[in-house]
N, C-alpha and C positions, 0 to 999 in steps of 0.2 A: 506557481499560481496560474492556472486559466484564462487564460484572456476571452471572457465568454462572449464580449461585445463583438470583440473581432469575429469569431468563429462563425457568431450569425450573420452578421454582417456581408461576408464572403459567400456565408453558404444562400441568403436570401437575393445579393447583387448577383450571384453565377445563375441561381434558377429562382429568378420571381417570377418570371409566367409559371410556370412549374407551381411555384408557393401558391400562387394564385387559383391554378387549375385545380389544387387538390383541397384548396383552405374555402376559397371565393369563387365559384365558379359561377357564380349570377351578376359577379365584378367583370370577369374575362371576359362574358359575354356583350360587354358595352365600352368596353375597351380596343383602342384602336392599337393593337402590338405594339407596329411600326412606329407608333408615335413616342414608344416608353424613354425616357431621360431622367439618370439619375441627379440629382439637386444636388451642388457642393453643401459639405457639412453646415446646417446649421446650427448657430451656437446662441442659447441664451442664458442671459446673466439677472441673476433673482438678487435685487439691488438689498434689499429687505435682509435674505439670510446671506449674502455676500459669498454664494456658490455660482457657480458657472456648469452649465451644461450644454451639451449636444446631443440632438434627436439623434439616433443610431441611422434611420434612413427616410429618407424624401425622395418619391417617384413622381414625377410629373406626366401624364399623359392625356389622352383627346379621349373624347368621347366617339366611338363609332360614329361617322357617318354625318360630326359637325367640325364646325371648328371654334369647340371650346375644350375648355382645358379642364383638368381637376389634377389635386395633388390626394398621393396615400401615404400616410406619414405610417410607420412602423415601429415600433418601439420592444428591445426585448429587454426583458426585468429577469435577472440573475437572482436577484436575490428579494425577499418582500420588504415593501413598504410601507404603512399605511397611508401615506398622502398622494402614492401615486396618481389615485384619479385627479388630484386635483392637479397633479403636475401633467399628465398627459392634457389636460382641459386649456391650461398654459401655452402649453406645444399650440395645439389647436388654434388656439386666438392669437398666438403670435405667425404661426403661417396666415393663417385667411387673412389677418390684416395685411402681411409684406405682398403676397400674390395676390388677394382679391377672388379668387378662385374658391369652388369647394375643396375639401378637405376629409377624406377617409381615415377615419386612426383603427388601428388596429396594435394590439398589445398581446405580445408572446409573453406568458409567465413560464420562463424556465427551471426555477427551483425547484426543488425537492419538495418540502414544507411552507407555509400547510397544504396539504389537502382539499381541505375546504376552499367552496367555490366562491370565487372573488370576484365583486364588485364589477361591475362592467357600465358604471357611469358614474357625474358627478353633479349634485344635486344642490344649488342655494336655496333655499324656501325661509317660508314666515308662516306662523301661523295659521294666518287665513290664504296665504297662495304660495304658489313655484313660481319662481323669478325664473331661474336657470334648469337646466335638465338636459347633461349632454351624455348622451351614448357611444362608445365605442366598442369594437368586436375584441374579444379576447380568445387567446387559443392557448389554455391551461394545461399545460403539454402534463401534469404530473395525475391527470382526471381522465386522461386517456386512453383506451387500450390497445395495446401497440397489433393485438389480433388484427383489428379492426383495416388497418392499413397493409397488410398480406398481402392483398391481392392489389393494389396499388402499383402501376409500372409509374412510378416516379423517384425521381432521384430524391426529393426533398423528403418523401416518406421513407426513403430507405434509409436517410440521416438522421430526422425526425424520432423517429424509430426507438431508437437509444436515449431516449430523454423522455420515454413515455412512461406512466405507471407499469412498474417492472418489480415482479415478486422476487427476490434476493433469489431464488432457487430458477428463475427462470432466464436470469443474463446471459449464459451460455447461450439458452435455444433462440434468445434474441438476437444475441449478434450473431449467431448463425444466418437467422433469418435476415438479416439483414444484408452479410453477405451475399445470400444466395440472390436478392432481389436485384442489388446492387450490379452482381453477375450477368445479369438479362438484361439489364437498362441499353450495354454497349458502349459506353461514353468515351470520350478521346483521354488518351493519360494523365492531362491538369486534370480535367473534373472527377476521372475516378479519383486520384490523391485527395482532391478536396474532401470531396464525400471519406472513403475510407477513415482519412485522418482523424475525422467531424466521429465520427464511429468508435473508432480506437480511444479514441479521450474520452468520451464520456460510457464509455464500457469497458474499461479495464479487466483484464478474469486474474483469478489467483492460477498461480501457476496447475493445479489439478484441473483446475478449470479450462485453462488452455491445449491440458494434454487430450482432455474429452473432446473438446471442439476440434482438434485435428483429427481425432478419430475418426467423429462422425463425417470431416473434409474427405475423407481418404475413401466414405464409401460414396461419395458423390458421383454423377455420371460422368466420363472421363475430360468433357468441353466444359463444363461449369467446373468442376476441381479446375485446373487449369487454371482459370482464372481469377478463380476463389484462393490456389497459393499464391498467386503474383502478389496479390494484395497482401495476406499475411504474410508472406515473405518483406514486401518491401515495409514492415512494421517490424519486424525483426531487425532490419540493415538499421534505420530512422533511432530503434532505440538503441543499439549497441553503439551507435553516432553519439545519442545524447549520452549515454554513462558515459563514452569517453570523455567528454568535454567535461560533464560534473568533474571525473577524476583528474581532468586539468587545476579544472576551478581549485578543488579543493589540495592539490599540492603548491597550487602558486600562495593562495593565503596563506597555509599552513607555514609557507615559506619567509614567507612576510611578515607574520607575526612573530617567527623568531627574531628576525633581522631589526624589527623596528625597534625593539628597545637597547640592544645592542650601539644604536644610533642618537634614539632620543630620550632614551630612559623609559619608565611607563607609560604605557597608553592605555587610558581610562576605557571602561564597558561601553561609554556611548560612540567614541571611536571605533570601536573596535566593532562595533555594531555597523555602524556606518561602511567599513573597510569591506564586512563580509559580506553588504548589498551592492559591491562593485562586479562590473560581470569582468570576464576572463581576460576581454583587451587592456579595460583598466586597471587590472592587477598588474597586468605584465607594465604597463607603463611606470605604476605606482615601485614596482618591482625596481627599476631604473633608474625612478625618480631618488628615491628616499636614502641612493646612494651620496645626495649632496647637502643631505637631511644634518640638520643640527640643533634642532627642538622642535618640542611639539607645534611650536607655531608654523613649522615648516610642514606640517602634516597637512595641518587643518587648512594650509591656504592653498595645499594641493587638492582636496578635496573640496573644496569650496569653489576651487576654478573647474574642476569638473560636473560638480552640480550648474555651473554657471553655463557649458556645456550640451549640458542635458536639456 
């Protein structure tokens, strides 16, 4: 699974002026850099549907040139929902009352679907008037076309990039382009990793598709290749990394699952369900454990002290 929240999160805390210069640029403008402070996570709890949430990011900064403050609340949406605006509207009234400050919202729709353009406020009214009418910016990354940010010398458009409106037939010369831009930026090796990574996950190629994209690498000029393998190279090392581990993962279960009934007799689908969402430390432990195993109660109250753990 994707950890999509993370992935923004990291790639908007490494380059928010960046997000900023390319998204807001009449924000930048009244913005005091030096002043920017990220806001520990805020968390609110909707008593009503008894879910709990956290904003993805809170930036607190000055205004050029006084000294007042405003906060920009960020929010990205992975996946749609329809009561978002009313949950962003939430966020909103729950900041400006803790700070007292204004409050910037702005909302990344990262999804795929729909298409269609979304809502970009939330609206109480009556018949005869509007009580409420609150606006925030949206940046519908799936409405956009990734042409458009080419010429773009920023790191966040060249991450960006790969999450734009993207015709099945044109991913390869995407993440090429994306590559190449990436290539000119210069960035120190965390931020390339970051960006590349951001890159590589959300544009996978089918293997044909990778062997083209290295062709067209190999006729690149010989200081951008260069630096365009370093990166597909260290995607190469990153996944032969991950299949190995999978093929850990998956011998230590497979291991386990013979040994446990051997121990405790059968172990029911919902166990075993459970057993196969432990990662590879907890296997090897559970591996150890189940040695002193004598019924299923011995299972479940290992598993239960590891959720407890968690």
């Amino acid at each position: 699974m994707i950890d999509h929240d993370r992935l923004f999160k990291e790639l908007l805390t490494t380059f928010f002026v960046e997000f900023l210069e390319l998204f807001f640029p009449d924000v930048v403008a009244y913005l005091e850099r030096d002043s920017i402070e990220f806001v520990d996570k805020e968390v609110f709890t909707d008593v009503t549907a008894g879910e709990r949430y956290e904003a993805d990011l809170v930036v607190k900064a000055k205004f050029q040139g006084q000294d007042s403050f405003f906060l920009i609340h960020i929010e990205n949406q992975s996946r749609h929902e329809l009561d978002f605006s009313q949950r962003m509207f939430r966020y909103f009234a729950r900041l400006y009352e803790k700070f007292a400050i204004p409050v910037y919202p702005i909302a990344i729709f990262s999804y795929n679907r729909p298409k269609s353009q979304q809502p970009n406020f939330h609206q109480v009214g009556f018949p005869n008037k509007v009580v409420l009418q609150f606006n925030y910016d949206v940046i519908q990354l799936n409405r956009l076309n990734w042409r458009d940010f080419l010429q773009h010398q920023n790191p966040v458009a060249s991450a960006l990039m790969a999450k734009m409106n993207i015709d099945p037939q044109e991913r390869r010369q995407v993440k090429l382009e994306c590559l190449r831009l990436l290539a000119t930026l210069r960035l120190d090796a965390a931020r390339m990793q970051l960006i590349s990574g951001f890159i590589d996950t959300y544009l996978r190629l089918s293997r044909e598709e990778e062997l083209l994209l290295r062709a067209e690498i190999a006729s690149m000029e010989p200081v951008e290749q260069e630096v365009v393998m370093q990166i597909v190279t260290s995607w190469m090392e990153e996944g032969i990394e991950q299949g190995l581990q999978r093929g850990k993962h998956e011998a230590m279960l497979s291991l386990i699952m013979r040994q446990l009934p051997k121990r405790i007799g059968a172990v029911n689908p919902l166990l075993q369900e459970r057993i196969g969402q432990l990662s590879l430390t907890q296997l090897e432990d559970l591996a150890e454990a189940l040695l002193d195993f004598s019924s299923v109660a011995d299972l479940e109250a290992h598993l239960q002290g590891l959720s407890e753990e968690g």
